[in-house]
PyMOL commands that place a pseudoatom at each C-alpha (Angstrom):
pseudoatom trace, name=CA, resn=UNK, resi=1, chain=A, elem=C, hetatm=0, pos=[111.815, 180.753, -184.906]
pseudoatom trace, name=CA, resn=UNK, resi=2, chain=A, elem=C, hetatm=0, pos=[111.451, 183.809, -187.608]
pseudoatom trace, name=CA, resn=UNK, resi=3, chain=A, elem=C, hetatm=0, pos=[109.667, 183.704, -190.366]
pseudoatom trace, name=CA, resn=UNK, resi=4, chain=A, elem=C, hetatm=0, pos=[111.465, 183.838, -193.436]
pseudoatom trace, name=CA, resn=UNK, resi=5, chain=A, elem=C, hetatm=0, pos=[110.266, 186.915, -195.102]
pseudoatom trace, name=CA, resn=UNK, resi=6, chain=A, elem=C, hetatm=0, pos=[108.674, 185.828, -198.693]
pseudoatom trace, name=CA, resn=UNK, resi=7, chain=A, elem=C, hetatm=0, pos=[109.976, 186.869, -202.123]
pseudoatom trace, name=CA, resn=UNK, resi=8, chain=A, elem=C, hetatm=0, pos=[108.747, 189.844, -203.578]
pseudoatom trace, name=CA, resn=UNK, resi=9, chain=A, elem=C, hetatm=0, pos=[106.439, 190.643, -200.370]
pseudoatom trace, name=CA, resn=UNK, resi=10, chain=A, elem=C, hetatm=0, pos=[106.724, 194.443, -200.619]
pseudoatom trace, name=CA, resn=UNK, resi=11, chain=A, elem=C, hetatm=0, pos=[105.617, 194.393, -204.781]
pseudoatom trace, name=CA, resn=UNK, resi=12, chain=A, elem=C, hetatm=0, pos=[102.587, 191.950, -203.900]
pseudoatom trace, name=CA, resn=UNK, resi=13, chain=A, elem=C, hetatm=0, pos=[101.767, 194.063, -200.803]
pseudoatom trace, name=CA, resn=UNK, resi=14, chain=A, elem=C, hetatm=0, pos=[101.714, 197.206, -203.054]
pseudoatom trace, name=CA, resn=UNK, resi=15, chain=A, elem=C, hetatm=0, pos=[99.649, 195.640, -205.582]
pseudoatom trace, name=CA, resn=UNK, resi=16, chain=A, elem=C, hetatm=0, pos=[97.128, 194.948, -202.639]
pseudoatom trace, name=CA, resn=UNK, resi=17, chain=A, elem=C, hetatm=0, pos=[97.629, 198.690, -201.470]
pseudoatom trace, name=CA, resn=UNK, resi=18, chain=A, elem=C, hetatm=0, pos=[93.645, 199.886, -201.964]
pseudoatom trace, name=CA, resn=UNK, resi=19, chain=A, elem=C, hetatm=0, pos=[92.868, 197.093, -199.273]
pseudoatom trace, name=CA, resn=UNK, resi=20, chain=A, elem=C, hetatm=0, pos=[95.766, 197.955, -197.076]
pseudoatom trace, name=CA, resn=UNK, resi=21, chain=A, elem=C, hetatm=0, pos=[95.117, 200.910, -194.482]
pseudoatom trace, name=CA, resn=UNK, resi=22, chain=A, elem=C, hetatm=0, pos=[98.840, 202.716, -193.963]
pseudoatom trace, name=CA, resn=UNK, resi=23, chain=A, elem=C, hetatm=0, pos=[97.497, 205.527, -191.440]
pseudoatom trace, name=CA, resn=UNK, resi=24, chain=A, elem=C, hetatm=0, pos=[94.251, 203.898, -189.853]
pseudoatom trace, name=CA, resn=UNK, resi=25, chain=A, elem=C, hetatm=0, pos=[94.533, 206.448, -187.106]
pseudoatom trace, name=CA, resn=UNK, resi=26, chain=A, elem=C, hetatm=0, pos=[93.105, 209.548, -189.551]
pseudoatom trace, name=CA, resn=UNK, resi=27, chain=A, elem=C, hetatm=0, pos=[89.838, 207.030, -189.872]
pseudoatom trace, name=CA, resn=UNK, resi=28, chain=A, elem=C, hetatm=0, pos=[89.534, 206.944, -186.630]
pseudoatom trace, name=CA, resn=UNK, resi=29, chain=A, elem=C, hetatm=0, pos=[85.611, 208.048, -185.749]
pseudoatom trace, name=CA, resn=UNK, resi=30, chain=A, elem=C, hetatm=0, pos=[84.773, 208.169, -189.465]
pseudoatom trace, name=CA, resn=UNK, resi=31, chain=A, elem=C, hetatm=0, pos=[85.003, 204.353, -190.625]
pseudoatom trace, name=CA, resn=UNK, resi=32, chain=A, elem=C, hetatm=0, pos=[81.913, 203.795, -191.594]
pseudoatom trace, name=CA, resn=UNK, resi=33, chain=A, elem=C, hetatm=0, pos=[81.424, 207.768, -193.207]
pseudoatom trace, name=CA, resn=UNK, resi=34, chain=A, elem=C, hetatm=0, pos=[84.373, 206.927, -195.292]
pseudoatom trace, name=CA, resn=UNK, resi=35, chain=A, elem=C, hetatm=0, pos=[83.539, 203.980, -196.614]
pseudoatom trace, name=CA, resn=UNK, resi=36, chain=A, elem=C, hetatm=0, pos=[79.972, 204.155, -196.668]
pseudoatom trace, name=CA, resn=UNK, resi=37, chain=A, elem=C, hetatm=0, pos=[78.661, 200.914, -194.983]
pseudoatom trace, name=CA, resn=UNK, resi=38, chain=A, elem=C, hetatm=0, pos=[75.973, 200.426, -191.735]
pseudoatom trace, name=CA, resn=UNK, resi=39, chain=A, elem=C, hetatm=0, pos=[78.307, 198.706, -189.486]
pseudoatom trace, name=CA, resn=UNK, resi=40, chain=A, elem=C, hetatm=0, pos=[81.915, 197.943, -188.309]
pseudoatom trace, name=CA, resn=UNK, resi=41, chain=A, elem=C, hetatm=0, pos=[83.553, 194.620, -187.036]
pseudoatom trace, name=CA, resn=UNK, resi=42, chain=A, elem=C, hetatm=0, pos=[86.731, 193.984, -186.348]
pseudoatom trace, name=CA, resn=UNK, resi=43, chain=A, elem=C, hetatm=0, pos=[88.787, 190.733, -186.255]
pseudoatom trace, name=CA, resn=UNK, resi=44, chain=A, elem=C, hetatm=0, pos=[91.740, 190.919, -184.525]
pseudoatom trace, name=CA, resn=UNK, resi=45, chain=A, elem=C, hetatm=0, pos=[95.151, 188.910, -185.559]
pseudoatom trace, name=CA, resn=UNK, resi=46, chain=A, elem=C, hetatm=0, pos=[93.432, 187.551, -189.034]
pseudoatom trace, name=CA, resn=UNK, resi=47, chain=A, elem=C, hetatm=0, pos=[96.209, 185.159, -190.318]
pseudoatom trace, name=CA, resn=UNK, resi=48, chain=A, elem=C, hetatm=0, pos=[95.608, 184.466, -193.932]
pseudoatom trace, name=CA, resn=UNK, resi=49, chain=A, elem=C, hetatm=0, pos=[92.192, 186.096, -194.143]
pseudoatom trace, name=CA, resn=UNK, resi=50, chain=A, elem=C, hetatm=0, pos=[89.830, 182.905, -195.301]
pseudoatom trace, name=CA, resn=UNK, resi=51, chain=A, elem=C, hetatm=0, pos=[87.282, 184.284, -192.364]
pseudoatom trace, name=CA, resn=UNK, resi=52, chain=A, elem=C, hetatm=0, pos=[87.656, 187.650, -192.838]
pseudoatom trace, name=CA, resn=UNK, resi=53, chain=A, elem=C, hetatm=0, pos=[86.790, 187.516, -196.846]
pseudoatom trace, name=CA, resn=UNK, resi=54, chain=A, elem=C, hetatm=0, pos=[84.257, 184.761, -196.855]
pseudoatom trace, name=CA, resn=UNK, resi=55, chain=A, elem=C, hetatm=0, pos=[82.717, 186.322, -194.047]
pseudoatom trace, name=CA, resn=UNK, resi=56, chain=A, elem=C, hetatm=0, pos=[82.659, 190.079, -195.184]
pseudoatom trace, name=CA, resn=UNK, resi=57, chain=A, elem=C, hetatm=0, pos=[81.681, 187.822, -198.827]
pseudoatom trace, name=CA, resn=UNK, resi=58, chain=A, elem=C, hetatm=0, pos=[78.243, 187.204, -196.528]
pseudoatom trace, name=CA, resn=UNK, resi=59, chain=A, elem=C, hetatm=0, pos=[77.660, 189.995, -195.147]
pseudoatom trace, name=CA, resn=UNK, resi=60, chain=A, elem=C, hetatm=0, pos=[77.691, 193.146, -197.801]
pseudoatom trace, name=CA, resn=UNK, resi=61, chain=A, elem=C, hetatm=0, pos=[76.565, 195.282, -195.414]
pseudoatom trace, name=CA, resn=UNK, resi=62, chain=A, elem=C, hetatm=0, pos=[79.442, 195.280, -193.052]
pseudoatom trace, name=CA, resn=UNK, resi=63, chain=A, elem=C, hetatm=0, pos=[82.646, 196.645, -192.819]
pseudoatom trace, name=CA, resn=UNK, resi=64, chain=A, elem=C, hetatm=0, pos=[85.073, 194.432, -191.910]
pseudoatom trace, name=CA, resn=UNK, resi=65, chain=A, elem=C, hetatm=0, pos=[88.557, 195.829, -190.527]
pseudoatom trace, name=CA, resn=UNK, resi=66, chain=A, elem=C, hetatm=0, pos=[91.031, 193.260, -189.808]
pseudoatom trace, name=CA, resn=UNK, resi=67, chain=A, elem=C, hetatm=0, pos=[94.409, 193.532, -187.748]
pseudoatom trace, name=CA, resn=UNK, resi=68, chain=A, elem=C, hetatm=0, pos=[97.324, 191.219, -188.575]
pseudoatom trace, name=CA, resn=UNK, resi=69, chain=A, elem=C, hetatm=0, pos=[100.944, 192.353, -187.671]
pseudoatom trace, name=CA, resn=UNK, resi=70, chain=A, elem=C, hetatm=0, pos=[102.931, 189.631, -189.712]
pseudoatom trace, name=CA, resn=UNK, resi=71, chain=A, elem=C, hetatm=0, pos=[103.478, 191.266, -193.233]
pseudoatom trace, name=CA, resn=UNK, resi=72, chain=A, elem=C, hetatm=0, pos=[104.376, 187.593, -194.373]
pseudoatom trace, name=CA, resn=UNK, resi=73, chain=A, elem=C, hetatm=0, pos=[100.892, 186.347, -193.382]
pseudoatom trace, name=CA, resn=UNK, resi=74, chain=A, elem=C, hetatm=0, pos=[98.795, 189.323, -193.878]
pseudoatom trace, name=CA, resn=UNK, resi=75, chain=A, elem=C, hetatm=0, pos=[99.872, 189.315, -197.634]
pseudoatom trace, name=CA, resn=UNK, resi=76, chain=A, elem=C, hetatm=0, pos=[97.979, 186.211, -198.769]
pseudoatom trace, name=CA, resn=UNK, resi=77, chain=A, elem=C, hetatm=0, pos=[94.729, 187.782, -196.640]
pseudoatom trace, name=CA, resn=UNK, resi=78, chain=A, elem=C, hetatm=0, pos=[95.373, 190.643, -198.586]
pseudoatom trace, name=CA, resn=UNK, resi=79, chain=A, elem=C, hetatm=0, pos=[95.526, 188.765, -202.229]
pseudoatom trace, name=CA, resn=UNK, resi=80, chain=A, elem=C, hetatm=0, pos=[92.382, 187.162, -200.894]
pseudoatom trace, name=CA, resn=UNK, resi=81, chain=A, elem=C, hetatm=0, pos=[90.950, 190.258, -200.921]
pseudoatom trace, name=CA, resn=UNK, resi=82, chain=A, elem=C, hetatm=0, pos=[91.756, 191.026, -204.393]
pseudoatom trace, name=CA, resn=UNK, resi=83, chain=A, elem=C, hetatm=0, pos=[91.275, 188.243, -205.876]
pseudoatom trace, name=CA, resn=UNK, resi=84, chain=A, elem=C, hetatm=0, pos=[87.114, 187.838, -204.802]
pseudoatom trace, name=CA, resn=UNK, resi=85, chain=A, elem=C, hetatm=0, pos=[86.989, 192.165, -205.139]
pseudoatom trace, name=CA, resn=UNK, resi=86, chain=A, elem=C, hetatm=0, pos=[85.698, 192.480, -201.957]
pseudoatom trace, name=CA, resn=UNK, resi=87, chain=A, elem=C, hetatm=0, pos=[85.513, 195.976, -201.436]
pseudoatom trace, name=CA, resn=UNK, resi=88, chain=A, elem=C, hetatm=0, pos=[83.951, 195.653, -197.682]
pseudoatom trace, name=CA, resn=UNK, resi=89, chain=A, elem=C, hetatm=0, pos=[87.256, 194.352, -196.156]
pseudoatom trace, name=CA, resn=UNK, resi=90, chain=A, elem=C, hetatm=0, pos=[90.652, 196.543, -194.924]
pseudoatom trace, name=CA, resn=UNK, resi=91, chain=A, elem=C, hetatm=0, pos=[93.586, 194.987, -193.436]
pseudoatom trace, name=CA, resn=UNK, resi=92, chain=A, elem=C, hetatm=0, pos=[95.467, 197.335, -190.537]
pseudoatom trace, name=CA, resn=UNK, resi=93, chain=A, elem=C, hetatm=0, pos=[99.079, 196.159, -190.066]
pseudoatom trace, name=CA, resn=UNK, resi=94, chain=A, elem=C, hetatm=0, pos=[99.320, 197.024, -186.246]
pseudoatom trace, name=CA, resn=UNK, resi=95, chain=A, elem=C, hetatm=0, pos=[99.355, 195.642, -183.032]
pseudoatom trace, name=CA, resn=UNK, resi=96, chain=A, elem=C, hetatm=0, pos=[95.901, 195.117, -180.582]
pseudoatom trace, name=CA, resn=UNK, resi=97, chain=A, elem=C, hetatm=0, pos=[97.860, 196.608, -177.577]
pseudoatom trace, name=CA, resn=UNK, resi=98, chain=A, elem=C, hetatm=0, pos=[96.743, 200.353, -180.102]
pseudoatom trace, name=CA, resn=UNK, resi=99, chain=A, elem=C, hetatm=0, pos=[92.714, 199.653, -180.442]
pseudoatom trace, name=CA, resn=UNK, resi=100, chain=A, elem=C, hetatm=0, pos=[92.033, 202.579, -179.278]
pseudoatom trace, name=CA, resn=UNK, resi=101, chain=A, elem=C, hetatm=0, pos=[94.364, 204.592, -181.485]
pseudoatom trace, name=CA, resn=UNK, resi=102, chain=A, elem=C, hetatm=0, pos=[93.023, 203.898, -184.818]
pseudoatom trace, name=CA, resn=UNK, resi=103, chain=A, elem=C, hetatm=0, pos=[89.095, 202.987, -183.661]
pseudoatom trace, name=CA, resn=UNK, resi=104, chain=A, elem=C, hetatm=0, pos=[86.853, 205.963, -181.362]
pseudoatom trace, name=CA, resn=UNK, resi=105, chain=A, elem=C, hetatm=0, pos=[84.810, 204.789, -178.534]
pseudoatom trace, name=CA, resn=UNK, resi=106, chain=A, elem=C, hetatm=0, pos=[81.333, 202.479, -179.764]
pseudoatom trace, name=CA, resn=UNK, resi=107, chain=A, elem=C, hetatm=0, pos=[82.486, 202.733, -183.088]
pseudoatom trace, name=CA, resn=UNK, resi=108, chain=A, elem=C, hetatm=0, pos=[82.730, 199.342, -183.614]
pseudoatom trace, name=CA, resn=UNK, resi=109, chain=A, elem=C, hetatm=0, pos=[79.765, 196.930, -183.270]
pseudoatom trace, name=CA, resn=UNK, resi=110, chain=A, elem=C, hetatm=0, pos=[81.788, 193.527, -183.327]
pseudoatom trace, name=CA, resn=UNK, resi=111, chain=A, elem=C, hetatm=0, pos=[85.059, 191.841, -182.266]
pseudoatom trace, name=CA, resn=UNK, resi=112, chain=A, elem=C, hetatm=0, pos=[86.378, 188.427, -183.700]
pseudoatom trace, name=CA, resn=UNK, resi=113, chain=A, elem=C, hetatm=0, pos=[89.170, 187.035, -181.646]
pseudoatom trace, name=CA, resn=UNK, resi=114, chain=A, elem=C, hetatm=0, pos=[89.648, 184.060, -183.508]
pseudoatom trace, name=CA, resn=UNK, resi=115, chain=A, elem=C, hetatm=0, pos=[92.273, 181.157, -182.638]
pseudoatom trace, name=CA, resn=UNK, resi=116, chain=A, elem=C, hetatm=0, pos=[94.305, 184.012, -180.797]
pseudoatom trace, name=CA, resn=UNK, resi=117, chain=A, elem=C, hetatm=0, pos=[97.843, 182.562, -179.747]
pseudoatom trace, name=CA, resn=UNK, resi=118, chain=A, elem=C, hetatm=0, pos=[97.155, 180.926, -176.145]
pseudoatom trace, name=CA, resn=UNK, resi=119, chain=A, elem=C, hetatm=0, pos=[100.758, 181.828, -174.381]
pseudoatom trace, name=CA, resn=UNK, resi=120, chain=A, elem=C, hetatm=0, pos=[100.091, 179.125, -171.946]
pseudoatom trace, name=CA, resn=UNK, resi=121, chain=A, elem=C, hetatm=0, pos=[103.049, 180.048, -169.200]
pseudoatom trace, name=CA, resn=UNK, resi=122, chain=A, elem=C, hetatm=0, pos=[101.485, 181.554, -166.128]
pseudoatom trace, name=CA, resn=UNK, resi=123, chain=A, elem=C, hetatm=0, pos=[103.812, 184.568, -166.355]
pseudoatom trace, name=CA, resn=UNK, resi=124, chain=A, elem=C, hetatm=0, pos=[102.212, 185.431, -169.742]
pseudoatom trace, name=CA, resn=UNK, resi=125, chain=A, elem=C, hetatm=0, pos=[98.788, 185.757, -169.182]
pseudoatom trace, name=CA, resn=UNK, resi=126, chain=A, elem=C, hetatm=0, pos=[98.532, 189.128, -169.553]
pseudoatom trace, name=CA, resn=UNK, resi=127, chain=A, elem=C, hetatm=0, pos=[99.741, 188.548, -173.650]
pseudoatom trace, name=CA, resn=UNK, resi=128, chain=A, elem=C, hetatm=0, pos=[96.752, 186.963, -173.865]
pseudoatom trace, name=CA, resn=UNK, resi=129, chain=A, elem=C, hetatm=0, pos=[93.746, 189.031, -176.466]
pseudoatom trace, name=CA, resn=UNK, resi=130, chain=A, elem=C, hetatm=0, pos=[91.530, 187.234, -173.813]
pseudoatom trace, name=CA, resn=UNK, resi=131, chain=A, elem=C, hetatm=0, pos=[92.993, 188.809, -170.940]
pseudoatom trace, name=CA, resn=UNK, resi=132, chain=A, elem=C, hetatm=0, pos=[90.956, 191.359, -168.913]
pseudoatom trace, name=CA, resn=UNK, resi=133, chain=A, elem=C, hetatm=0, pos=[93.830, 194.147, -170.194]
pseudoatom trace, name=CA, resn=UNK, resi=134, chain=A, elem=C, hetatm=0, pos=[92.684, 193.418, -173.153]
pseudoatom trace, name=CA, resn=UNK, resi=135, chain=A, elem=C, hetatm=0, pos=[88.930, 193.182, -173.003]
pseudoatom trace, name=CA, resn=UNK, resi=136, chain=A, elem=C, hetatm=0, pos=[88.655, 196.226, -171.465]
pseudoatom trace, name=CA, resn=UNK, resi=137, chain=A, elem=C, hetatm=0, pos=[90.183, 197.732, -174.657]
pseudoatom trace, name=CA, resn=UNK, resi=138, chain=A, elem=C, hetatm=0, pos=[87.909, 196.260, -176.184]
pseudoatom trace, name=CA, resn=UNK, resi=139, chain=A, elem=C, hetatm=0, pos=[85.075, 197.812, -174.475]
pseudoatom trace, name=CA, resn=UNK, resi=140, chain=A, elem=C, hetatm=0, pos=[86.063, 200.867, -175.605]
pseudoatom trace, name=CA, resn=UNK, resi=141, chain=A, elem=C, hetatm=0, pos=[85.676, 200.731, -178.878]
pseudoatom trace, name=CA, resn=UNK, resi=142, chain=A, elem=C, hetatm=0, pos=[82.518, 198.402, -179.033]
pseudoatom trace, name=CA, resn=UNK, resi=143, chain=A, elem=C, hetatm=0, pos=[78.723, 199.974, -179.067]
pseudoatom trace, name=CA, resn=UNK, resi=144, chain=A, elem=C, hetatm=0, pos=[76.867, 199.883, -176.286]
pseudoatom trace, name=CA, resn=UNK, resi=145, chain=A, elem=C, hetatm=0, pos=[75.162, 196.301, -177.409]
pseudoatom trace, name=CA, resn=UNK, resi=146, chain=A, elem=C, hetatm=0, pos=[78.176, 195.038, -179.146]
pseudoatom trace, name=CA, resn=UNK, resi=147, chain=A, elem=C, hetatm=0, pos=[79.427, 191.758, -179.119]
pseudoatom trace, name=CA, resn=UNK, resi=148, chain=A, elem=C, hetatm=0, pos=[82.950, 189.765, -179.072]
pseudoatom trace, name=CA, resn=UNK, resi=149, chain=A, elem=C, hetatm=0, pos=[83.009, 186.092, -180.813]
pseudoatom trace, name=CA, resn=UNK, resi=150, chain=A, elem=C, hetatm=0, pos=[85.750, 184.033, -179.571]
pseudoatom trace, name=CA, resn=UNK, resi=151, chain=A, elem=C, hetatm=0, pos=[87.315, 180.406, -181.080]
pseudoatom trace, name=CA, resn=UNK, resi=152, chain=A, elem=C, hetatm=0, pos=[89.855, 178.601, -180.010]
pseudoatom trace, name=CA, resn=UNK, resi=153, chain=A, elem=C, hetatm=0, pos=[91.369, 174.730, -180.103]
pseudoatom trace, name=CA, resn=UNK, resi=154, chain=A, elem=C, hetatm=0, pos=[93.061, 175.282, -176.838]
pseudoatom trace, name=CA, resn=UNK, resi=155, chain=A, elem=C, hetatm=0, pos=[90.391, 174.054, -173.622]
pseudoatom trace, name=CA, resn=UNK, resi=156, chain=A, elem=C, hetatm=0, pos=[92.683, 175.619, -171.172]
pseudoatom trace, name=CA, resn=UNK, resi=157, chain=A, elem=C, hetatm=0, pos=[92.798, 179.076, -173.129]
pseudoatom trace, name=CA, resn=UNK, resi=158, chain=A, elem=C, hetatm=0, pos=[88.415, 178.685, -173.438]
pseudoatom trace, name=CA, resn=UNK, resi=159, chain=A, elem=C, hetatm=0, pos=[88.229, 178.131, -169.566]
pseudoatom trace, name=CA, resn=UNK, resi=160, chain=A, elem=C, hetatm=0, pos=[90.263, 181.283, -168.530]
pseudoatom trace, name=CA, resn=UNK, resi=161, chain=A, elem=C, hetatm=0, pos=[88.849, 183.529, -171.468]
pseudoatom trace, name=CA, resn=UNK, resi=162, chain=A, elem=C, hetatm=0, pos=[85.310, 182.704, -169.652]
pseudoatom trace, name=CA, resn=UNK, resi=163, chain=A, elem=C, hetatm=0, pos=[86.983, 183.857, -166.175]
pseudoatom trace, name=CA, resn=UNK, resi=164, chain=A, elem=C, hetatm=0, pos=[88.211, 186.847, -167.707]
pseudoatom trace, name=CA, resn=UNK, resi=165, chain=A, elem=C, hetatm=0, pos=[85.000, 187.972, -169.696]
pseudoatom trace, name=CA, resn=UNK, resi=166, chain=A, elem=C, hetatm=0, pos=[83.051, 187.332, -166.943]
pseudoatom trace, name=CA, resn=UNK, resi=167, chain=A, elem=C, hetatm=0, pos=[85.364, 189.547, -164.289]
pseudoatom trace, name=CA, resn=UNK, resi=168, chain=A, elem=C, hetatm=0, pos=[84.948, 192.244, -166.682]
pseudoatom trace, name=CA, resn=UNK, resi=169, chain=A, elem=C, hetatm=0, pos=[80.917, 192.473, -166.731]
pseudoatom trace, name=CA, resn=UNK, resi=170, chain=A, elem=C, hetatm=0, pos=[80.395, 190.059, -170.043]
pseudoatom trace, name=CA, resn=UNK, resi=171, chain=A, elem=C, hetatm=0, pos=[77.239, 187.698, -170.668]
pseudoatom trace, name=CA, resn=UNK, resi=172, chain=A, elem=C, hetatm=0, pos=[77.905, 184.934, -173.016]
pseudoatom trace, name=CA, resn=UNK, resi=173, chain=A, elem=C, hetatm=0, pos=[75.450, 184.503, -175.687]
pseudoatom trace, name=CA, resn=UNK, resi=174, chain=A, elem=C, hetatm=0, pos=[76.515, 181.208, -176.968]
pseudoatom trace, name=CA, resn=UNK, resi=175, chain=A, elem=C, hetatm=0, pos=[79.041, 178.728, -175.409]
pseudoatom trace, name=CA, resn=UNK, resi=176, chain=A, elem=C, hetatm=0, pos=[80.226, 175.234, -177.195]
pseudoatom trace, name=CA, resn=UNK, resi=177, chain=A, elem=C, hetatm=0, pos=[82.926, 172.718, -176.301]
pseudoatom trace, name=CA, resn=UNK, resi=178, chain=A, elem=C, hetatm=0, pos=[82.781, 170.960, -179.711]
pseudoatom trace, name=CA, resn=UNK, resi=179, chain=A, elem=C, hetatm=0, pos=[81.559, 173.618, -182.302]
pseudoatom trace, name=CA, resn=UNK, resi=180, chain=A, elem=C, hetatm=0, pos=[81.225, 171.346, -185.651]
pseudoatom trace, name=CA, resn=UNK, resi=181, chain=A, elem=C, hetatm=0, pos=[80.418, 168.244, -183.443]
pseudoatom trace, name=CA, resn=UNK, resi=182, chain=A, elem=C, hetatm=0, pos=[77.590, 167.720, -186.016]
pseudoatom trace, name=CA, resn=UNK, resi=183, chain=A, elem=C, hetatm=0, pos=[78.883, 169.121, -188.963]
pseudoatom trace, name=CA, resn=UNK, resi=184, chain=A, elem=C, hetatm=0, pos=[80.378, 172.190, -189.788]
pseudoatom trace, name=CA, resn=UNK, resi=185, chain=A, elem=C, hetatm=0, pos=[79.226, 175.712, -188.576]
pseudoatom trace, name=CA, resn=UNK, resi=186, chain=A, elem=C, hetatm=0, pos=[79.891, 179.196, -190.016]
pseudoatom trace, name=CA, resn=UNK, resi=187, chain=A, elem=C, hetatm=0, pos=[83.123, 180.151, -191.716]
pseudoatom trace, name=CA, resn=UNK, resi=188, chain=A, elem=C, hetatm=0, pos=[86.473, 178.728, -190.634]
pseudoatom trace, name=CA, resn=UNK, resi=189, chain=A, elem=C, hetatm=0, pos=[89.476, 179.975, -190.598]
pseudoatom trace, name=CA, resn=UNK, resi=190, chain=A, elem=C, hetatm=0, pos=[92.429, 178.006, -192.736]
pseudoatom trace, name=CA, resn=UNK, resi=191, chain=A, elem=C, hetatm=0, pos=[93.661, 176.964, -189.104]
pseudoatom trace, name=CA, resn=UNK, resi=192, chain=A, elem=C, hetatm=0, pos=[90.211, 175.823, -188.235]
pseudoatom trace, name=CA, resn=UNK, resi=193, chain=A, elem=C, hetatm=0, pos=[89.721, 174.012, -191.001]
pseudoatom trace, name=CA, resn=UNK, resi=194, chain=A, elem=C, hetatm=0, pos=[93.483, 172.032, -190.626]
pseudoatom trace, name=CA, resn=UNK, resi=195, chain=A, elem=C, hetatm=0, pos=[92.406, 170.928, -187.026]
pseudoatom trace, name=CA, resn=UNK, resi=196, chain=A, elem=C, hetatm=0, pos=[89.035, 170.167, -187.186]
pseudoatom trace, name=CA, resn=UNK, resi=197, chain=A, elem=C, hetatm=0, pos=[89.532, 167.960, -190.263]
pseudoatom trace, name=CA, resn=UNK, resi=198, chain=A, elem=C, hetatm=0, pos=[92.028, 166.035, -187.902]
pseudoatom trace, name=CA, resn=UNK, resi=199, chain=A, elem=C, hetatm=0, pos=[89.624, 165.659, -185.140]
pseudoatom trace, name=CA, resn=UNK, resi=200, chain=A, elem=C, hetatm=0, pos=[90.118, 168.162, -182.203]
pseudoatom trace, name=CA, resn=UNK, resi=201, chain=A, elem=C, hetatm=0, pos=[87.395, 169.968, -180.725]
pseudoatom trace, name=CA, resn=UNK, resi=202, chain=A, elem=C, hetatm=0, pos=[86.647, 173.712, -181.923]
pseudoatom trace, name=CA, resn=UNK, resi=203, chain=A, elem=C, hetatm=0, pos=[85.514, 176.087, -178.523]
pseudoatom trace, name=CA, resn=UNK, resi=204, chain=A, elem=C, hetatm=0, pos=[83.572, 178.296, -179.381]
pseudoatom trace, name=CA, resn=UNK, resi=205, chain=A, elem=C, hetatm=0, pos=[81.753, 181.834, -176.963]
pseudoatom trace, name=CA, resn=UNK, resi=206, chain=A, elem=C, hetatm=0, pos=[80.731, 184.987, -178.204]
pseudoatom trace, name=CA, resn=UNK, resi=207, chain=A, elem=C, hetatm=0, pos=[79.545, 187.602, -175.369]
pseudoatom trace, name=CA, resn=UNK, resi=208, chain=A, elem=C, hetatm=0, pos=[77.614, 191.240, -174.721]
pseudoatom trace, name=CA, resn=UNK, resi=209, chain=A, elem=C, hetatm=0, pos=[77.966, 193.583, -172.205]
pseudoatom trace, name=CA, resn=UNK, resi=210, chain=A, elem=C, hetatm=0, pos=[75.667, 193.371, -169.202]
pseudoatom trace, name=CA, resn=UNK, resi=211, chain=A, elem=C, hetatm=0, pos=[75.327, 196.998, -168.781]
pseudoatom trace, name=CA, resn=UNK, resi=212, chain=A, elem=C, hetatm=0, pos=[73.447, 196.697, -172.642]
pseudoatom trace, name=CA, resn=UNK, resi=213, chain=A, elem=C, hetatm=0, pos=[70.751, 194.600, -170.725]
for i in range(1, 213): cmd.bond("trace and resi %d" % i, "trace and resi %d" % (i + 1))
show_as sticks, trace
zoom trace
């Protein structure tokens, strides 16, 4: 079903515009030079933004770059934003399928895939961000010793990611079937927080290249 576009979303986008990147591909190569910080990560699909503020919130450091295609979701990430002044996050309105486009090769040092949608038909499972189409895009823009951190609710979704990251040369660092089993661990995401708070399990992996070994 479509989401109904909110009121007013192209005033309260504009008034959001100095944390909104229109043409990412001229930054391309020159992230961190143009916005003078030591490192890059990414997080890719970022919903509403809790874990991309009260992350980048942590870590001053960092430049945090955040993809989210829906304009109706991305808004509220981007009023986040505002709102705390975080001047270490951007928001890219643009698809994963275009990494490469907007991000040179190693310039990035992490990858968040976090609660990605699991498009559980067989026929899809190329869709997936955890697909080896995918990871292999991701390669390219990582550093040699960089890292992807992946969460999801969906078991099925954790069990093929592993397959895939594996195929494609990855070592995981840390893997969890039940994240917050003893009490809550790093920053959630708004989804995160809705399902653990009604029980389910939170999966959780992040991974390295073998060839950084």
């Amino acid at each position: 079903m479509r989401m109904r576009r909110k009121p007013n979303l192209a005033a309260r986008i504009s008034k959001c515009s100095e944390y909104l990147v229109e043409q990412p591909g001229e930054l391309r190569g020159n992230w961190l030079g143009e916005f003078g910080f030591s490192k890059l990560y990414i997080e890719i699909g970022c919903g509403k933004g809790r874990f991309t503020v009260e992350s980048a919130k942590a870590e001053p450091d960092i430049l945090f770059a955040a993809l989210e295609k829906t304009e109706n979701v991305m808004v509220i990430a981007l009023e986040r934003a505002m709102a705390e002044s975080q001047c270490n996050v951007r928001f890219l309105s643009v698809f994963a399928d275009d990494l490469a486009d907007y991000f040179a090769p190693g310039e990035a040092s992490r990858i968040y895939l976090n609660f990605c949608d699991p498009w559980p038909a067989g026929r899809h499972a190329k869709r997936r961000l955890t697909s080896r189409r995918f990871i292999e895009l991701y390669s390219r823009v990582l550093c040699p010793d960089g890292e992807i951190h992946f969460k999801t609710d969906n078991p099925s979704l954790f069990d093929f990611s592993l397959r895939e990251f594996e195929f494609c040369g990855y070592t995981p660092l840390d893997i969890t079937r039940n994240l917050h089993e003893h009490g809550p661990v790093g920053v959630m995401t708004d989804y995160e927080l809705r399902f653990h708070s009604q029980g389910f399990a939170i999966h959780s992996a992040s991974f390295v290249n073998r060839s950084c070994e």
